[in-house]
ROFIDO-795823 format. One line per field, with one value per residue: x, y, z of N, C-alpha, C in turn. Coordinates in steps of 0.05 Angstrom, whole numbers, plus 5000, padded with zeros to 4 digits. Each point is the difference from the previous one (the first is absolute). Layout:
BEGIN
n_X = X ...
n_Y = Y ...
n_Z = Z ...
ca_X = X ...
ca_Y = Y ...
ca_Z = Z ...
c_X = X ...
c_Y = Y ...
c_Z = Z ...
***
This chain:
BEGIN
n_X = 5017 5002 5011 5016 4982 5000 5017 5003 4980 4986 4978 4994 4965 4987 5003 4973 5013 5009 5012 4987 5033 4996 5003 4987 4987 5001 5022 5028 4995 5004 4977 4992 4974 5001 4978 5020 5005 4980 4988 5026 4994 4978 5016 5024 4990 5028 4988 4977 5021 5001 4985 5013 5003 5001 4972 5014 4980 4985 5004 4982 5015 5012 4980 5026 4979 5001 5017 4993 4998 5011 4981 5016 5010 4991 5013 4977 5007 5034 5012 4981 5014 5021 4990 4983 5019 5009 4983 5011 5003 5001 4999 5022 5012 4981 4993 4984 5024 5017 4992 4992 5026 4995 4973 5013 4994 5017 4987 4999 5016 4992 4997 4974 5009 5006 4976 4993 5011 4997 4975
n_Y = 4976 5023 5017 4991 5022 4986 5003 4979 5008 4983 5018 4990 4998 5005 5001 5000 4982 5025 4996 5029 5014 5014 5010 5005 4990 4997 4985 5000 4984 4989 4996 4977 4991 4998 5006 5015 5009 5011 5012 5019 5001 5017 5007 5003 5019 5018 5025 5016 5002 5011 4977 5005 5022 5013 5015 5025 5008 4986 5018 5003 4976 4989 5031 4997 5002 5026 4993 5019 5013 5001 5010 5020 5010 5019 5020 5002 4981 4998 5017 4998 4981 5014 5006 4982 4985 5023 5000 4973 5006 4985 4983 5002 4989 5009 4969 5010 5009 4978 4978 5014 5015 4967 4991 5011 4993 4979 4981 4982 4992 4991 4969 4994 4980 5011 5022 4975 4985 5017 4999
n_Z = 5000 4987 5015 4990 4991 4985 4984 5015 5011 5006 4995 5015 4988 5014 4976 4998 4978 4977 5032 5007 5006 5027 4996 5020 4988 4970 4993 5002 5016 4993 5003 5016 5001 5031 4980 4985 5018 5015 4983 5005 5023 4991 4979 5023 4983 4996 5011 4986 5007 4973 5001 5016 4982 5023 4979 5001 5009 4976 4980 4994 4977 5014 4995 5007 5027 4986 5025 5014 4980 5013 5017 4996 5018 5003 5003 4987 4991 5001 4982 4984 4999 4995 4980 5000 5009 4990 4985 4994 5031 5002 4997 4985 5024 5003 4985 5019 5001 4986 5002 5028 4995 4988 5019 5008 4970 5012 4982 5004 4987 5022 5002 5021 4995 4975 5004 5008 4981 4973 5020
ca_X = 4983 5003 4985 5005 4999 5020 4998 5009 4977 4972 4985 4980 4988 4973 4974 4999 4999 4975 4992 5003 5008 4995 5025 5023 5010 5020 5033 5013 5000 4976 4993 4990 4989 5004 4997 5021 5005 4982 4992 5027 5009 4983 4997 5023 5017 4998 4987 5007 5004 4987 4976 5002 5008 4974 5013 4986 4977 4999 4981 4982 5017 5024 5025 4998 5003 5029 4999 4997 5037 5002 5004 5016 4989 5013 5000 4981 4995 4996 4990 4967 4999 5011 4976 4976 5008 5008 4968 4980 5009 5005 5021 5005 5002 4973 4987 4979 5004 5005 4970 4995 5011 5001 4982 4994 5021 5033 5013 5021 4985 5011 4986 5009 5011 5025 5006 5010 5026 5011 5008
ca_Y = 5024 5027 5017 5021 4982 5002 4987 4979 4995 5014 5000 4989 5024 4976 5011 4984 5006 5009 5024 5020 5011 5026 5016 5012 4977 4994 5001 5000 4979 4977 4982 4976 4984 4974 4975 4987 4976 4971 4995 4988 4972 4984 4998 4990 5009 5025 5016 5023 5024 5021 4988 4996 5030 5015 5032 5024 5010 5019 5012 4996 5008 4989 5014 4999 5026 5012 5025 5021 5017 5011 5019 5007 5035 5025 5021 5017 4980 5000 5031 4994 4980 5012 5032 4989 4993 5030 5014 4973 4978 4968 4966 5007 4973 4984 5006 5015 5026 5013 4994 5028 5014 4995 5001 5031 5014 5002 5010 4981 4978 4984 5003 5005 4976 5009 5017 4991 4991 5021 5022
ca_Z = 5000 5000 5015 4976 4964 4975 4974 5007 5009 4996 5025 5005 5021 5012 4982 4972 4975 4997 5022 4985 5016 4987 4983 5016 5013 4982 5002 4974 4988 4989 5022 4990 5005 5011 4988 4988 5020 5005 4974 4996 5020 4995 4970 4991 4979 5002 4977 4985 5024 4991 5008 5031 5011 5021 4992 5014 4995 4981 4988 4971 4982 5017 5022 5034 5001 5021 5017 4984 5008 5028 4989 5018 5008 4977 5022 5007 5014 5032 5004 5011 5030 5021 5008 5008 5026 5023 5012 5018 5003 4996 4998 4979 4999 4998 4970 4999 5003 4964 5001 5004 4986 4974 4995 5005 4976 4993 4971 4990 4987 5012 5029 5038 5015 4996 5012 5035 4995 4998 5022
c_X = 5018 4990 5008 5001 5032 4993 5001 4975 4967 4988 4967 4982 4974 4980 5001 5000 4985 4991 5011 5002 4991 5027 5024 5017 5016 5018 5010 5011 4976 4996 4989 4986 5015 4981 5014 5018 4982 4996 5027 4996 4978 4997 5022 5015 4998 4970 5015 5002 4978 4969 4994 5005 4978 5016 4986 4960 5002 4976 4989 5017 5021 5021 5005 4997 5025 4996 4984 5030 5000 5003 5020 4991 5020 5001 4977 4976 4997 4996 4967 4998 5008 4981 4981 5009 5002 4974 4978 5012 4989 5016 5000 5013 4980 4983 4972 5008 5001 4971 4981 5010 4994 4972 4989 5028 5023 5007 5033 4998 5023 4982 5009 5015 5035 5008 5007 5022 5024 5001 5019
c_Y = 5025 5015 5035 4991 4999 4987 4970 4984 5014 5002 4985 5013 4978 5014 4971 5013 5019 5030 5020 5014 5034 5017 5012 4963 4991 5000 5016 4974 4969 4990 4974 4984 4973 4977 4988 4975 4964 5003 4967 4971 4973 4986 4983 5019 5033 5005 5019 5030 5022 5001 5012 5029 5014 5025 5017 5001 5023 5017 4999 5006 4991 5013 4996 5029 5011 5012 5032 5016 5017 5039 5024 5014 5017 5019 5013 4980 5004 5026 4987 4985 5019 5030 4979 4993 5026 5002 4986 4985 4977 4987 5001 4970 4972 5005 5008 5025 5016 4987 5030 5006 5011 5003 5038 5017 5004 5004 4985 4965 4977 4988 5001 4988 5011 5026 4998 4989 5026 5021 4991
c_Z = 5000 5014 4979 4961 4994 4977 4993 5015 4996 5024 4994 5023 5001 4983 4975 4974 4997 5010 4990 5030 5000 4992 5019 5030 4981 5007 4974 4983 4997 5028 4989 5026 5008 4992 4983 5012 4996 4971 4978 5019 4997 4979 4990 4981 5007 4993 4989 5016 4991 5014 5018 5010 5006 4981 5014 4983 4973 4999 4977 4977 5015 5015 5019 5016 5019 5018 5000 5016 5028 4997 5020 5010 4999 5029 4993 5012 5034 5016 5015 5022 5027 5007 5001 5030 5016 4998 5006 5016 5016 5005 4976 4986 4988 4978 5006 5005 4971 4990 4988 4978 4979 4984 5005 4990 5011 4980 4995 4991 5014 5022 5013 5004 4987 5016 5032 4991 5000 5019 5011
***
């Protein structure tokens, strides 16, 4: 067993043939179904490894879908975080605080849950 990939081994995951992983659980590399295993022991003869690969969840037409791109913040950005915090304050710490914020025109395109990270 590996407790790290390389090129030299596969990984095997407790999904059947078939299973359609959601996208951000994907690897960078191929996964495969531990039925390959019993499928092979039971049969006597290799299978066909290909058979046997768990792919990320497509989309209509076979895209796979991507990430969406992370978005940065910009100093006017934080410029707003920091004048909403001097004239509300709060727990500024806490996602019902940007919660608030956000729903009473902050005016930034990030959620709550980044704006408690980034504070």
């Amino acid at each position: 067993m590996c407790k790290k990939y390389s090129q030299d081994c596969i990984e095997l995951v407790p999904y059947l043939p078939g299973f359609k992983l959601k996208f951000g659980v994907a690897k960078k590399h191929a996964l495969y179904s531990y039925k390959f295993i019993q499928d092979s022991v039971a049969s006597g003869i290799l299978q066909n490894l290909k058979n046997y690969e768990v792919k990320p969840e497509s989309w209509v037409g076979g895209k796979t879908k991507a990430p969406k791109p992370r978005k940065f913040y910009t100093s006017a950005d934080e410029s707003k975080m920091i004048d909403y915090v001097k004239f509300n304050p709060g727990q500024a710490s806490s996602r019902s605080y940007w919660e608030f914020a956000l729903s009473n025109g902050l005016g930034l395109d990030h959620s709550s849950n980044s704006l408690v990270h980034h504070w």
